[in-house]
C-alpha positions in Angstrom: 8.6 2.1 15.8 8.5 1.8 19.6 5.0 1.4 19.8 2.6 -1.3 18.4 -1.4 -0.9 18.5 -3.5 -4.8 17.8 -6.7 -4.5 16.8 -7.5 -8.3 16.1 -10.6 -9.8 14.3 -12.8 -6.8 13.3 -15.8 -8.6 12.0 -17.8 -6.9 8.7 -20.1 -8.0 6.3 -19.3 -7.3 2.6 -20.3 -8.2 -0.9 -16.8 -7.9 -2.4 -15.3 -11.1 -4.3 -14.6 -12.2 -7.9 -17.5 -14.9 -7.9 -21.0 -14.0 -8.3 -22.3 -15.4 -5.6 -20.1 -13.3 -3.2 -21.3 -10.5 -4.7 -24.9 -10.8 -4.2 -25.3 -13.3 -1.3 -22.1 -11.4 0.4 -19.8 -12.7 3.8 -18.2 -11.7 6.9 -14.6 -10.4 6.8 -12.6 -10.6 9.3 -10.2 -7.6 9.2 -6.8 -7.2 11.5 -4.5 -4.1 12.0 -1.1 -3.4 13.4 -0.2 0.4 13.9 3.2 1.4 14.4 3.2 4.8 16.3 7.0 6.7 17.5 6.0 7.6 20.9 8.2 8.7 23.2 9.0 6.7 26.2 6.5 7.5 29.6 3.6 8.4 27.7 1.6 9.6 29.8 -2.7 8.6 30.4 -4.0 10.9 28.0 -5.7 9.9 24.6 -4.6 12.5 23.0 -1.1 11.2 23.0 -1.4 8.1 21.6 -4.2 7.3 18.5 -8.0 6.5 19.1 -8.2 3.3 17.9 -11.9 3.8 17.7 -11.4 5.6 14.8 -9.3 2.9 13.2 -12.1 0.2 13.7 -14.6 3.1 12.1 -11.9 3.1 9.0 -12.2 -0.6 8.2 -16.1 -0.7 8.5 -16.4 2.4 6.3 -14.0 0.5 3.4 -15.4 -3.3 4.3 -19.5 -2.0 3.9 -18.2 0.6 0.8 -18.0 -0.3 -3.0 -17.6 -4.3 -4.3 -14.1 -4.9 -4.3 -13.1 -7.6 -6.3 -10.0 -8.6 -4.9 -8.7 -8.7 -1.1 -5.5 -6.6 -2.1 -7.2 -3.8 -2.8 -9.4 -3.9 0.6 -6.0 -3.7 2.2 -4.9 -1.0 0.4 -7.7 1.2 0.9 -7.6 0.7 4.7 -3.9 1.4 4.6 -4.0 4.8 3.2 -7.0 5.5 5.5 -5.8 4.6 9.1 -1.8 6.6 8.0 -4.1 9.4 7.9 -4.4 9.1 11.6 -2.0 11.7 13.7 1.0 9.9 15.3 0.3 6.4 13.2 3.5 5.7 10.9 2.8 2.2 9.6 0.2 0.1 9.2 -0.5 -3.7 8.4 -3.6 -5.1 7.7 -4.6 -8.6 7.4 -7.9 -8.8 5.4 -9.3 -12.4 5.6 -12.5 -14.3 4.1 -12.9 -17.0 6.5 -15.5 -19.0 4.0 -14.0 -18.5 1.0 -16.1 -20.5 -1.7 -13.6 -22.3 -2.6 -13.7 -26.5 -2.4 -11.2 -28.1 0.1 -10.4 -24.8 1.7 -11.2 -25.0 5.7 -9.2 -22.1 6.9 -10.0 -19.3 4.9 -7.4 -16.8 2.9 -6.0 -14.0 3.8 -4.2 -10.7 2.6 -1.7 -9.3 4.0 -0.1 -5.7 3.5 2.6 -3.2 5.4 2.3 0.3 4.7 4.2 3.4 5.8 3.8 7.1 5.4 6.1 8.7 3.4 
């Protein structure tokens, strides 16, 4: 890869979780992504060669406000196969966090995290 695309702390509201309470009282996610793009070198200042990351951001809201979930994993999963779809993007990691987890003694959340390339 020669070229690596951050999108850090993409904030959502979801009902996913194994515990009841998560899903009906629900909690912000906090979603990150690295994209791994092969451009070549002295791109030049055009959008079209390089990825909107506008429609990555779009991606991870559609998956994080879509269906319960009960498990981080497959959050990841599902927003893996979704931003590969985007032309010129050739691997993706995504960090899914729950930064409240309801879980006793834990102050800095959990996270998931995945790395994904196309075929």
């Amino acid at each position: 890869m020669k070229t690596r695309i951050k999108i850090n702390d993409i904030v959502c509201y979801g009902y996913h979780g194994v515990l009841p309470e998560e899903q009906h009282l629900g909690q912000a996610f906090r979603v990150n992504l690295e994209l791994g793009l092969d451009l070549p070198a002295g791109v030049d200042d055009r959008l079209e060669n390089t990825v909107d990351y506008r429609l990555a951001v779009e991606m991870v809201q559609q998956v994080m406000t879509g269906p319960q979930r009960l498990l981080l994993e497959t959050l990841a999963e599902e927003i893996a196969d979704l931003v590969l779809q985007l032309p010129r993007v050739q691997e993706a990691t995504v960090t899914v966090s729950k930064p409240n987890p309801p879980i006793p003694g834990v102050q800095g959340g959990v996270s998931v995290a995945i790395t994904r390339s196309r075929e």
